[in-house]
GULUMSE-636098 format. One record per residue (C-alpha): x, y, z; residue number from 1. Coordinates in pm, whole numbers, padded with zeros to 5 digits. Each point is the difference from the previous one (the first is absolute). Layout:
<atoms>
<atom <X; Y; Z>; NUM> ...
</atoms>
This chain:
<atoms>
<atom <00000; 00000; 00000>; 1> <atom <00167; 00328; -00094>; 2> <atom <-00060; 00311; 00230>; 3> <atom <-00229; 00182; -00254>; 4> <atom <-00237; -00299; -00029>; 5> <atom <-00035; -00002; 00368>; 6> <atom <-00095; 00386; 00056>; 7> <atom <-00363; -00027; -00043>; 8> <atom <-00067; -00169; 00333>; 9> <atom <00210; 00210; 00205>; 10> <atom <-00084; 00263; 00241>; 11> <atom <-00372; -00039; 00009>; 12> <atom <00001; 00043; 00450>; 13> <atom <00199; 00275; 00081>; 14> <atom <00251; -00024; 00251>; 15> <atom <-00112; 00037; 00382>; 16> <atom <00118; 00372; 00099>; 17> <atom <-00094; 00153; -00359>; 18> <atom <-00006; 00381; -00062>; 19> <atom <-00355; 00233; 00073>; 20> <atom <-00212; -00009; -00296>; 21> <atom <00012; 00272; -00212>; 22> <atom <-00312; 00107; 00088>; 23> <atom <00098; -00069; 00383>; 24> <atom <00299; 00242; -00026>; 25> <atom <-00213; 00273; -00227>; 26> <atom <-00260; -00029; 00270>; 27> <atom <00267; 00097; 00303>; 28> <atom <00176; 00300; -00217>; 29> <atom <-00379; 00120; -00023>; 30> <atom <-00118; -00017; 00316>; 31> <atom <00345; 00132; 00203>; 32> <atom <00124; 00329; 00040>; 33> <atom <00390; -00034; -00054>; 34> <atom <00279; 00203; 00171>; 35> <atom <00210; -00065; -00349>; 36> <atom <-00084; -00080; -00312>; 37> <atom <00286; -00103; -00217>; 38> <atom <-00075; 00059; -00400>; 39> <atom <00274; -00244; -00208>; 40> <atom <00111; -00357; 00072>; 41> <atom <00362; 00051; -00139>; 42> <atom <00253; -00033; 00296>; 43> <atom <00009; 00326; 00125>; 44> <atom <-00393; 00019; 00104>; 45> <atom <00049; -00391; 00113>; 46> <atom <00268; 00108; 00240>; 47> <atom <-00189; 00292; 00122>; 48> <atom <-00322; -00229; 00054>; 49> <atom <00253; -00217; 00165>; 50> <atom <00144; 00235; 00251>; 51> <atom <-00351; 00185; 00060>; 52> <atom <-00133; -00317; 00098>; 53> <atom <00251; -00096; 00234>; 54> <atom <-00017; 00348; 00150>; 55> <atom <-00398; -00079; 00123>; 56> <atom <-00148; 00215; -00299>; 57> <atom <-00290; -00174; -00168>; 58> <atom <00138; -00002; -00351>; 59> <atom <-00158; -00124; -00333>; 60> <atom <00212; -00041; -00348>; 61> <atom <-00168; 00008; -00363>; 62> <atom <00180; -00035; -00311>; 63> <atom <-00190; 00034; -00356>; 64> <atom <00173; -00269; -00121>; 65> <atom <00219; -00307; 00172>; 66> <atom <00227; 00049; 00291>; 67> <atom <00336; 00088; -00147>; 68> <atom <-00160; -00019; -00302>; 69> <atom <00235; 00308; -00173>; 70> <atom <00341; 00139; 00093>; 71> <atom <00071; -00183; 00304>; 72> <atom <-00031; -00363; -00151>; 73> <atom <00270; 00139; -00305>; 74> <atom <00265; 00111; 00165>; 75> <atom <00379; -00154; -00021>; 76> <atom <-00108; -00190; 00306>; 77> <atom <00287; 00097; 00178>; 78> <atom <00054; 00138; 00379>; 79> <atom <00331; 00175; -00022>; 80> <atom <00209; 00301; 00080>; 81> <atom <-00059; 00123; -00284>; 82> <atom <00428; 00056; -00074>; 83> <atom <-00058; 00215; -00252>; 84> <atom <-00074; 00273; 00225>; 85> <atom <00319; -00001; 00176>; 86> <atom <00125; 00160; -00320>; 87> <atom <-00182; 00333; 00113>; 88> <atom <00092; 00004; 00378>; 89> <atom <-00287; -00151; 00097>; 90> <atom <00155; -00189; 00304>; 91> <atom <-00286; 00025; 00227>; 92> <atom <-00238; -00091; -00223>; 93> <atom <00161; -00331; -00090>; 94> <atom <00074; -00070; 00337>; 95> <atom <-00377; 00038; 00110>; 96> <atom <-00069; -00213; -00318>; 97> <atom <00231; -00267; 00105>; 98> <atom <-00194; 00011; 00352>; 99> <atom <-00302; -00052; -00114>; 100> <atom <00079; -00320; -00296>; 101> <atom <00187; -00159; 00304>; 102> <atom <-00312; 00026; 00223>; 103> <atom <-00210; -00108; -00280>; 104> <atom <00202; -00294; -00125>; 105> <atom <00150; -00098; 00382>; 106> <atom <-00315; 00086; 00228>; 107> <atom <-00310; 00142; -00195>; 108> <atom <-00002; -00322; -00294>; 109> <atom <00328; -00192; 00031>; 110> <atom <-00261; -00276; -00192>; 111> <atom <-00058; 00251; -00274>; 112> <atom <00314; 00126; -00081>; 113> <atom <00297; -00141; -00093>; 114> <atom <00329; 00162; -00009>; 115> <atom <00148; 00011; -00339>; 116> <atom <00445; 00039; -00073>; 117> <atom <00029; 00311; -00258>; 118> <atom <00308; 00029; -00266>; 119> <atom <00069; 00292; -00149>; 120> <atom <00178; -00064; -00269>; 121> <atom <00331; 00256; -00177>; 122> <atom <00072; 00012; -00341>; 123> <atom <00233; 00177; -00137>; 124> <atom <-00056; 00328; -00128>; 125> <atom <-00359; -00025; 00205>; 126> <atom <-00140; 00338; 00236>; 127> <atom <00202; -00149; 00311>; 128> <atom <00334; -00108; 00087>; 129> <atom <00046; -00339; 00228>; 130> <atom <00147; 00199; 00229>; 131> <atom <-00306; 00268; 00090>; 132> <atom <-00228; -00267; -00012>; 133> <atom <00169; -00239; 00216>; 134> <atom <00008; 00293; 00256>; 135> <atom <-00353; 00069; -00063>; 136> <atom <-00146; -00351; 00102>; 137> <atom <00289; 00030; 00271>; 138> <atom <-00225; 00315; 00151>; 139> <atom <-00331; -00152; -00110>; 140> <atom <00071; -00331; 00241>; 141> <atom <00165; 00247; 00212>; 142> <atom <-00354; 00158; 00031>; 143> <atom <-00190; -00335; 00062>; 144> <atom <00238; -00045; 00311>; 145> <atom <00171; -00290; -00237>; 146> <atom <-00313; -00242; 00075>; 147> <atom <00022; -00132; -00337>; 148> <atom <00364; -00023; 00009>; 149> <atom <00293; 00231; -00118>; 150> <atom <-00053; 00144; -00370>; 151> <atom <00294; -00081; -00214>; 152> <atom <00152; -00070; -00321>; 153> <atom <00059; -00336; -00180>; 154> <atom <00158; -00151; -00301>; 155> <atom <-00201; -00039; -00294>; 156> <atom <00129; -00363; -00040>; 157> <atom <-00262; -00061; 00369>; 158> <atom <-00265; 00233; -00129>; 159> <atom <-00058; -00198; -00330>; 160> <atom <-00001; -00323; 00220>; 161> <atom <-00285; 00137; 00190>; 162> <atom <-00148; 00184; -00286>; 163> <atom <00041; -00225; -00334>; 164> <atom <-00192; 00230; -00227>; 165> <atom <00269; 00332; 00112>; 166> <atom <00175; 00130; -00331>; 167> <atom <00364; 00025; 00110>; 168> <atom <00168; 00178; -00287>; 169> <atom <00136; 00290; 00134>; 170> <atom <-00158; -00108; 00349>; 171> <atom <00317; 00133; 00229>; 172> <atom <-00177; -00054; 00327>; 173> <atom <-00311; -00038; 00190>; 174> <atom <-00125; 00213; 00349>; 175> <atom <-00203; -00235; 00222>; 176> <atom <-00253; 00123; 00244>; 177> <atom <-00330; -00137; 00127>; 178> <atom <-00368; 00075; 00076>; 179> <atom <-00352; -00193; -00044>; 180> <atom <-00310; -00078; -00208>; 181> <atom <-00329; -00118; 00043>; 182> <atom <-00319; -00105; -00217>; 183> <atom <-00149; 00364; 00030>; 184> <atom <-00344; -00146; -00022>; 185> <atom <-00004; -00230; 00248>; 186> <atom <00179; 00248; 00207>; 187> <atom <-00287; 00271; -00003>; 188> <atom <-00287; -00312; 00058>; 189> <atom <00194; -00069; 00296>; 190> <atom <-00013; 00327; 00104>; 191> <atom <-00409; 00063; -00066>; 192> <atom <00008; -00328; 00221>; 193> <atom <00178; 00173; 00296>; 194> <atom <-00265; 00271; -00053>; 195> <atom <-00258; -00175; 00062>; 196> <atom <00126; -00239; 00242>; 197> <atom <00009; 00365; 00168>; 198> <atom <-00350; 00068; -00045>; 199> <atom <-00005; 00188; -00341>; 200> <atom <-00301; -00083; -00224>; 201> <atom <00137; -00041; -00405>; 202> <atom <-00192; 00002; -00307>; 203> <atom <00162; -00042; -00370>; 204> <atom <-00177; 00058; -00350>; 205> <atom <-00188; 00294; 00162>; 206> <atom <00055; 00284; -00184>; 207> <atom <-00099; 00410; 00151>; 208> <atom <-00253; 00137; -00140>; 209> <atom <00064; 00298; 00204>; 210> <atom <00052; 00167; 00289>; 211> <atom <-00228; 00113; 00290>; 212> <atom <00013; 00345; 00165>; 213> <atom <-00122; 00119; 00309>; 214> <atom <-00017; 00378; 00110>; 215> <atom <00347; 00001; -00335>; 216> <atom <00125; -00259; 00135>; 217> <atom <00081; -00301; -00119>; 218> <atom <-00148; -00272; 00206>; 219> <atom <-00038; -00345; -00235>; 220> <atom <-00040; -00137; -00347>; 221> <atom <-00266; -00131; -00226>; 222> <atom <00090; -00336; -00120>; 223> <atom <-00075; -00254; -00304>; 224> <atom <00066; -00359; 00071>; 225> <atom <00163; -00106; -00335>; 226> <atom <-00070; -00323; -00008>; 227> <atom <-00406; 00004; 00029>; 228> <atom <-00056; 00393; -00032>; 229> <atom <-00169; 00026; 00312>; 230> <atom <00043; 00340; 00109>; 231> <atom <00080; 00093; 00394>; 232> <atom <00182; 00289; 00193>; 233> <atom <00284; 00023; 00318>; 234> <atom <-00015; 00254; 00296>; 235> <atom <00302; 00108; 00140>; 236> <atom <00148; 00281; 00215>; 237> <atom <00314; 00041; -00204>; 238> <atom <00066; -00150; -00374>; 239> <atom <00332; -00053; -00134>; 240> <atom <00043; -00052; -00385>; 241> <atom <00281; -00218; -00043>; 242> <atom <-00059; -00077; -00367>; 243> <atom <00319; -00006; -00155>; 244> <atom <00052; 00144; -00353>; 245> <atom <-00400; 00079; 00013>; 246> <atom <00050; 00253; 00334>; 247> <atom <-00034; 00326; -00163>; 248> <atom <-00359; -00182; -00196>; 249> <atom <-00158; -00030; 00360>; 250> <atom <00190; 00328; 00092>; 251> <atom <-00241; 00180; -00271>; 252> <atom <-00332; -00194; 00141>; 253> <atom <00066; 00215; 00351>; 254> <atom <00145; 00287; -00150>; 255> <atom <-00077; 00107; -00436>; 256> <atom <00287; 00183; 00003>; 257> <atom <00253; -00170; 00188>; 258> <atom <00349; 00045; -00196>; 259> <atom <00185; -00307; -00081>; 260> <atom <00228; -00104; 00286>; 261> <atom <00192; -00324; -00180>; 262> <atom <00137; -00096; -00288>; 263> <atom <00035; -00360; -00113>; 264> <atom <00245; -00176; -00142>; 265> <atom <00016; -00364; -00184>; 266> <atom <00237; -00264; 00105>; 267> <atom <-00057; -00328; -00245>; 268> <atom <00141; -00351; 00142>; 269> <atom <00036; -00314; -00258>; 270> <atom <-00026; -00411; 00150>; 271> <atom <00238; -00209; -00180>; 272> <atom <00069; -00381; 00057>; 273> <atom <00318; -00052; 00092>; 274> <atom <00225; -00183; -00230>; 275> <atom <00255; -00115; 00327>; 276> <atom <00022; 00083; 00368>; 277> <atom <00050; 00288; 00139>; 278> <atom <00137; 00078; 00350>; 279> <atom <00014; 00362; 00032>; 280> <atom <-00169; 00303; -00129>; 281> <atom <00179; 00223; -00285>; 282> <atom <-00066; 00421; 00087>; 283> <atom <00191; 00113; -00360>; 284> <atom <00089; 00367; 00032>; 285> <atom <-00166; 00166; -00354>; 286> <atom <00133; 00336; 00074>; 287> <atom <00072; 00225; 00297>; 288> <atom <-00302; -00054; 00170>; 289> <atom <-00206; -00244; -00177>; 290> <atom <00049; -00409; 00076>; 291> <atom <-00212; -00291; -00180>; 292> <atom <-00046; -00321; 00259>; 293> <atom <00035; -00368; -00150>; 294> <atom <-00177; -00185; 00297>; 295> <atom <-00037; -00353; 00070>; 296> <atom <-00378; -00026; 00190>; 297> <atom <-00285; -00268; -00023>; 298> <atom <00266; -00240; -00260>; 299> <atom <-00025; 00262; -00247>; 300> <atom <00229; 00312; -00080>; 301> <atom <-00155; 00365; 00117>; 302> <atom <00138; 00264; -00264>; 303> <atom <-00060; 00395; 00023>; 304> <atom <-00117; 00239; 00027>; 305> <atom <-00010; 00315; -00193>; 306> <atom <-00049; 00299; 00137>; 307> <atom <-00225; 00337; -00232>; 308> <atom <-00238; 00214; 00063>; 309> <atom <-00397; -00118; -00044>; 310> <atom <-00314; 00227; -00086>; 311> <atom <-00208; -00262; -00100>; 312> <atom <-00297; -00157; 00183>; 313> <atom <00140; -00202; 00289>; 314> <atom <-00242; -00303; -00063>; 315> <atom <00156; -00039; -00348>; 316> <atom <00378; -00006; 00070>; 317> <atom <00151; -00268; -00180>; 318> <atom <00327; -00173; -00123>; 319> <atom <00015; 00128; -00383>; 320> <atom <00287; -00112; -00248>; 321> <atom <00256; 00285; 00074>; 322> <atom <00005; -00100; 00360>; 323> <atom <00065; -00374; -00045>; 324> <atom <00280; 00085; -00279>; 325> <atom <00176; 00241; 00259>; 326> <atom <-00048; -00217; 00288>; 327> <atom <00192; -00254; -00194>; 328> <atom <00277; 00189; -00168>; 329> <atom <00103; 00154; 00328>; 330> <atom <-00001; -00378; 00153>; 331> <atom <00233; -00086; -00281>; 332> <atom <00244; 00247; 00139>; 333> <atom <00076; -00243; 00280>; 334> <atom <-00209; -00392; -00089>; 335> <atom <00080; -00220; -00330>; 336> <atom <-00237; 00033; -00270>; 337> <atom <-00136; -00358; 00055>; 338> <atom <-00133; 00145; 00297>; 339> <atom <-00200; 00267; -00201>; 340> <atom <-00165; -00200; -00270>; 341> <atom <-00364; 00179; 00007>; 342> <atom <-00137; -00360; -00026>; 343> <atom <00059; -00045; 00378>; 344> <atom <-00220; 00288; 00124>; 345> <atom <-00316; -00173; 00175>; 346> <atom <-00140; 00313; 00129>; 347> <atom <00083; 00408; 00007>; 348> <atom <-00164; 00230; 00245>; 349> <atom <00004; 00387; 00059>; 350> <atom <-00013; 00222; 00285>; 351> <atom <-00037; 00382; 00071>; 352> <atom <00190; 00133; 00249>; 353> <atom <-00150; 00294; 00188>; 354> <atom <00214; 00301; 00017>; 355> <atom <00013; 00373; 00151>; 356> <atom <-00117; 00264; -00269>; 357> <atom <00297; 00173; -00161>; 358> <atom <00225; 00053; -00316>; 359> <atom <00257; -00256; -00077>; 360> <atom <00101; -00347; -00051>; 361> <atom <-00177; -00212; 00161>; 362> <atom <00298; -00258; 00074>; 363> <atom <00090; 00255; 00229>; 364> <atom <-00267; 00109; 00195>; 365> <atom <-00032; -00109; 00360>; 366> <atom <-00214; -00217; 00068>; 367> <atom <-00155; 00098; 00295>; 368> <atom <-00321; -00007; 00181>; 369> <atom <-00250; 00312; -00092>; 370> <atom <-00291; 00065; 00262>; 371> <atom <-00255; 00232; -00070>; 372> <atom <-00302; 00142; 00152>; 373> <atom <-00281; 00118; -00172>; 374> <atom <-00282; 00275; 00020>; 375> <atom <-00248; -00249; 00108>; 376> <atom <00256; -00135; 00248>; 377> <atom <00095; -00315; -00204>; 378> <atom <00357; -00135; 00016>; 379> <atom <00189; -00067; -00293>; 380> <atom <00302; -00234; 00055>; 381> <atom <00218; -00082; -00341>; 382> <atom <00338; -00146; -00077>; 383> <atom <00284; -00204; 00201>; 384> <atom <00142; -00300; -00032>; 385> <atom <-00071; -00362; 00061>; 386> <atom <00267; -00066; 00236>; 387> <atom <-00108; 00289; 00246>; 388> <atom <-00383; -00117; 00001>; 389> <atom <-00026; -00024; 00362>; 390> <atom <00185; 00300; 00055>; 391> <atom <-00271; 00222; -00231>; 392> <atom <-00252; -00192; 00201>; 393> <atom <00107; 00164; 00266>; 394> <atom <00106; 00323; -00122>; 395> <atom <-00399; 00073; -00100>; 396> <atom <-00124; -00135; 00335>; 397> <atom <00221; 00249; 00115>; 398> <atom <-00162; 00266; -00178>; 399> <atom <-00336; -00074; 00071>; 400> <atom <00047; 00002; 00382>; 401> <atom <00136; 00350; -00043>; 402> <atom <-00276; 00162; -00249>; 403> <atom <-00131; 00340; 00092>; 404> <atom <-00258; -00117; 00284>; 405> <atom <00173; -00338; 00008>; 406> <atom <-00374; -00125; -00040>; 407> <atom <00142; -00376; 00033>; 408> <atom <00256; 00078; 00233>; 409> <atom <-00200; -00046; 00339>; 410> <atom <-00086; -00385; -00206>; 411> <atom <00353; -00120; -00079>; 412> <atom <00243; -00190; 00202>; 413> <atom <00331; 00157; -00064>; 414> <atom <00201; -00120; -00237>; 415> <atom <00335; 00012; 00217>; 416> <atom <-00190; -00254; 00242>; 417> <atom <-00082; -00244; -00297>; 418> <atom <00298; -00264; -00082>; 419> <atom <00250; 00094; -00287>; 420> <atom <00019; -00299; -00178>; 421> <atom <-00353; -00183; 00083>; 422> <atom <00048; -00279; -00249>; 423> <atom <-00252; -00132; -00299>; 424> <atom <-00205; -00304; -00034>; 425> <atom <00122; -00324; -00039>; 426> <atom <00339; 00090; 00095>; 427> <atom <00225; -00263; 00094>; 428> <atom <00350; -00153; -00110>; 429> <atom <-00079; -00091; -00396>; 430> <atom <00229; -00320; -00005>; 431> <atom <-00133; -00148; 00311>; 432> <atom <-00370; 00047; -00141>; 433> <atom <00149; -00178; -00362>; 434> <atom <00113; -00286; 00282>; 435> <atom <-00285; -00013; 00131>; 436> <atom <-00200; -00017; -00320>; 437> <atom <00205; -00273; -00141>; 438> <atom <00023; -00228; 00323>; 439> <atom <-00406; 00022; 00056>; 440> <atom <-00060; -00008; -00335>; 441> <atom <-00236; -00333; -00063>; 442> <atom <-00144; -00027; 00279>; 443> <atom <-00278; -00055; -00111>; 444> <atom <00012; 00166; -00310>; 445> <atom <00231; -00008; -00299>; 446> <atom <00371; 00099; 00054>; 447> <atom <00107; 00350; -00070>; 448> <atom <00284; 00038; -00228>; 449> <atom <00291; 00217; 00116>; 450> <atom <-00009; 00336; -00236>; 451> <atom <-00375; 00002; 00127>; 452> <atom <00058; -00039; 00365>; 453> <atom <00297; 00275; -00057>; 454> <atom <-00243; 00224; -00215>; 455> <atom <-00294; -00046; 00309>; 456> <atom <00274; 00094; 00266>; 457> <atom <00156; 00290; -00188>; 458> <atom <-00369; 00147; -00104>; 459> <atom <-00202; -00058; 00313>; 460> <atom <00225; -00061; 00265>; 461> <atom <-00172; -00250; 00292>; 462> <atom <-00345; 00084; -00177>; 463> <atom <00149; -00311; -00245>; 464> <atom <-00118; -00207; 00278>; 465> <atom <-00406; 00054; -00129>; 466> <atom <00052; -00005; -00311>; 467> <atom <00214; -00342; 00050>; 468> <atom <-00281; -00092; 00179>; 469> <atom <-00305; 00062; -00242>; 470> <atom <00217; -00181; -00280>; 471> <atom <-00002; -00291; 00259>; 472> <atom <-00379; -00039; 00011>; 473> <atom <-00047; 00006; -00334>; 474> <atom <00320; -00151; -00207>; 475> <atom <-00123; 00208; -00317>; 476> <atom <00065; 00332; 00175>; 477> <atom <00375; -00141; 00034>; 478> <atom <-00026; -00033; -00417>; 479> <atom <00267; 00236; -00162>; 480> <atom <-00201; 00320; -00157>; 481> <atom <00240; -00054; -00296>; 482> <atom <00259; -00235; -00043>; 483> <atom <00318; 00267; -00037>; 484> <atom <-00101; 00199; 00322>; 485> <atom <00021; -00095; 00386>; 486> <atom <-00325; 00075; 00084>; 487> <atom <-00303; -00192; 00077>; 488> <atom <-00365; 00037; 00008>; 489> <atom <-00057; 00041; 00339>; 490> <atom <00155; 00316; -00031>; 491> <atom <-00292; 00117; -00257>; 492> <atom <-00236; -00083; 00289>; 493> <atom <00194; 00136; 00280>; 494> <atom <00005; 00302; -00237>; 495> <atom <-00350; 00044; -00056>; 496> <atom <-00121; -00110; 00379>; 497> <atom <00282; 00210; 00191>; 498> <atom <00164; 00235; -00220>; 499> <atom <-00264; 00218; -00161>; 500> <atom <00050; -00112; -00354>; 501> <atom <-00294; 00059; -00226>; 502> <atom <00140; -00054; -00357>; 503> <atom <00243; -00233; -00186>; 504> <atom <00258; 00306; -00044>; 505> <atom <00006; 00011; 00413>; 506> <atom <00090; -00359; 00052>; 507> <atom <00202; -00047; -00344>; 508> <atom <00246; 00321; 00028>; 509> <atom <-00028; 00114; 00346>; 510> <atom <-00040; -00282; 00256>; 511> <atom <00198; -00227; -00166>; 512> <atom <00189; -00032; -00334>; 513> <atom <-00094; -00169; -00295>; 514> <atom <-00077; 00364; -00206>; 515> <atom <00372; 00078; 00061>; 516> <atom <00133; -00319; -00104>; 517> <atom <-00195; -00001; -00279>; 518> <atom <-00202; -00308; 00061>; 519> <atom <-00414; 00187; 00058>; 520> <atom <-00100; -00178; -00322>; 521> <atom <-00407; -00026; -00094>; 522> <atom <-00079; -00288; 00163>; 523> <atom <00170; 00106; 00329>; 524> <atom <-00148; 00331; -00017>; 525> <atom <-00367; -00143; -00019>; 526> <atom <00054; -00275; 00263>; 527> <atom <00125; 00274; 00235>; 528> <atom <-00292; 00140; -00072>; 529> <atom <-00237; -00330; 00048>; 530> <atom <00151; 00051; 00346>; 531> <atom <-00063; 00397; 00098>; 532> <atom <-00350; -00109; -00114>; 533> <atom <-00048; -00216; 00258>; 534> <atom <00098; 00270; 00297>; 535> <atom <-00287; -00044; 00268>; 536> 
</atoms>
């Protein structure tokens, strides 16, 4: 029996535990009166819900579409430094960078991240000599307190050992460093998890209609559920629009004549197979300031990104021709052209960073956090970085306990008394879960194979355990989704019963990956939907 034939009897009794309703969770954002309504799903307005929640505010979190639906599930998926802004003095800022990956991938998600060795390869006549760069991942460890070991150089010769696919002509040495990466997507679910494991009530596919006022003020938003239409409204003391590249659009519905306040700009990322291993990262320095990554994550080879400015409509942003043709010739300045062949790509994705408003290149604009407030009173928060999620979380909390008649103040625990580095769902040592996978495994159900248990473990941390546990009880939830990919179907139901997924795109490119690798074919795509149909 192949794991397609078997789909059409799974998941008809949802798991014990399952998700509100949709109608049960429209019903509570109706009939409450909020202290914080958080506008966007992307990670900046999870964190916030995250935070809020833990700080005793009753918090709710809508997103018109899926829950990192946008930016924040096409990003490099990297937590890093960011070394390339040592290059402008910007020692404290990598240092509080570094700070905040380590307490991500150490405390926060050690079973989400994974830390990842970086060469930086010198070629001759290239925008950097061995020597400043060797110093420069010298101060860039320096600045993570050498947790991930002392940057240094190496000898091509051990590089291409490590890194088959590294062009060595002219290759006269390589700058080591590290830092981390994650799954992005997975990363941000976890997060809406922790929010509502704090209390916070979520909702995705429901899209503002627009905004309620009281006395000028903004006090709530008119909603459309997108996936039935049905048509309800939030009350809240205080709403923050945290919608990415669309803030300025919800800006306008409190405010006509708001001025623009970002600018956005497009960073396109291509998914290759990989034609051998790889055990370290490539950062390839393209000129002074700009570097393209080569990045081994989930068996397949990251590449990007670019970096220009966008004016387009954010839901249409897209990987065109010119980006995939740059994204590969500035590859080939440091991996063989084997490597490149255009009939590896399985998947391309682009993403629009949010930037401050202002002239010039966008490569080099900061990219820091923007909070606004509006004439109706609505916050605006825009921008950062991955890495620092937790810190913007906090940063905005911050700023709401200190508005002009702090009217949530009096309602909010401090955030100095809350812990620093409260950790995520699930989270637990990743190998010991794969052990534990593999040695229960079969009892009673089918054995798991190892990439799977791995995949479960590095995904979902300890959560694994139910989802081992519902492909126990019934052997074709332990079927392979496709044959090429780790996961099962269990995780399809444990998808649609406890992670809020409500089409075939949710489970397919964002709670697990089969769209990246290539593999969502037809018949997949309509048996994960056979499944979502069958949500209680």
């Amino acid at each position: 029996m192949t794991p397609l034939q078997s789909v059409p009897a799974l998941g008809t009794h949802p798991a014990a535990g399952s998700l509100p309703s949709r109608a049960e969770t429209r019903e509570h954002l109706s009939k409450a009166t909020y202290d914080l309504l958080v506008i966007g799903g992307g990670i900046l307005g999870i964190s916030t819900a995250w935070h809020a929640a833990q700080s005793g505010l009753r918090v709710a979190l809508v997103d018109a579409g899926d829950f990192a639906g946008a930016t924040s599930s096409a990003s490099s998926k990297l937590l890093h430094g960011g070394l390339r802004y040592l290059q402008t003095g910007a020692v404290k800022l990598v240092a509080e960078n570094h700070f905040e990956r380590r307490a991500v991938s150490r405390q926060v998600a050690p079973h989400l991240a994974n830390p990842l060795t970086f060469y930086l390869p010198v070629y001759k006549g290239g925008p950097h000599g061995a020597a400043k760069l060797g110093a420069g991942v010298f101060a860039y460890s320096a600045l993570s307190a050498f947790g991930d070991g002392v940057g240094h150089l190496l000898s091509p010769a051990k590089a291409a050992r490590d890194v088959p696919e590294l062009r060595t002509d002219n290759l006269k040495a390589v700058a080591v460093y590290g830092d981390d990466q994650m799954n992005d997507a997975r990363m941000a679910l976890m997060t809406v998890r922790a929010a509502v494991d704090a209390g916070a009530t979520v909702l995705n596919h429901a899209e503002v209609t627009g905004l309620r006022f009281t006395q000028g003020r903004v006090t709530g938003a008119d909603l459309r559920d997108r996936t039935d239409g049905i048509e309800f409204g939030v009350d809240a003391r205080l709403v923050l629009n945290a919608t990415g590249p669309w803030v300025d659009h919800l800006r306008r519905m409190e405010d006509p004549n708001a001025a623009p306040s970002i600018r956005l700009s497009k960073g396109a990322h291509l998914v290759l197979k990989r034609t051998s291993p790889w055990k370290a990262a490539l950062a390839t320095p393209i000129d002074k300031y700009r570097i393209t990554f080569a990045l081994p994550w989930e068996d397949m080879l990251l590449l990007g990104t670019t970096d220009e400015e966008y004016e387009g409509d954010p839901g249409e942003v897209a990987v065109n021709d010119k980006d995939v043709t740059q994204i590969l010739d500035e590859a080939a300045f440091s991996i063989r052209d084997q490597q490149l062949s255009r009939d590896l790509i399985t998947y391309s994705f682009a993403g629009l960073r949010v930037l401050p408003g202002g002239p010039g290149d966008t490569s080099k604009a900061k990219r820091e956090t923007v909070v606004t407030e509006g004439r109706g009173g609505m916050l605006s928060v825009a921008g950062g970085k991955w890495t620092t999620f937790r810190h913007i979380g906090r940063t905005v909390m911050n700023k709401l306990a200190s508005l002009p008649g702090r009217p949530l103040a009096e309602d909010m625990e401090p955030m100095a008394q809350l812990p620093k580095k409260l950790p995520l769902p699930g989270i637990a040592n990743p190998r010991a879960v794969a052990h534990r996978l593999l040695v229960d495994g079969g009892t009673p159900g089918p054995r798991m194979s190892a990439d799977t248990a791995r995949h479960l473990a590095t995904h979902y941390g300890s959560l694994s355990f139910d989802i081992a546990r519902l492909a126990n009880e019934d052997p074709a939830l332990a079927e392979r989704v496709h044959p090429d990919a780790p996961e099962i179907w269990a995780q399809v139901a444990y998808a649609r019963d406890h992670e809020w997924a409500e089409t075939a795109d949710d489970v397919l490119r964002r709670r697990t990956t089969l769209t990246i690798r290539g593999l969502a074919t037809d018949e997949i795509r309509g048996r994960v939907e056979e499944m979502l149909a069958k949500k209680a």
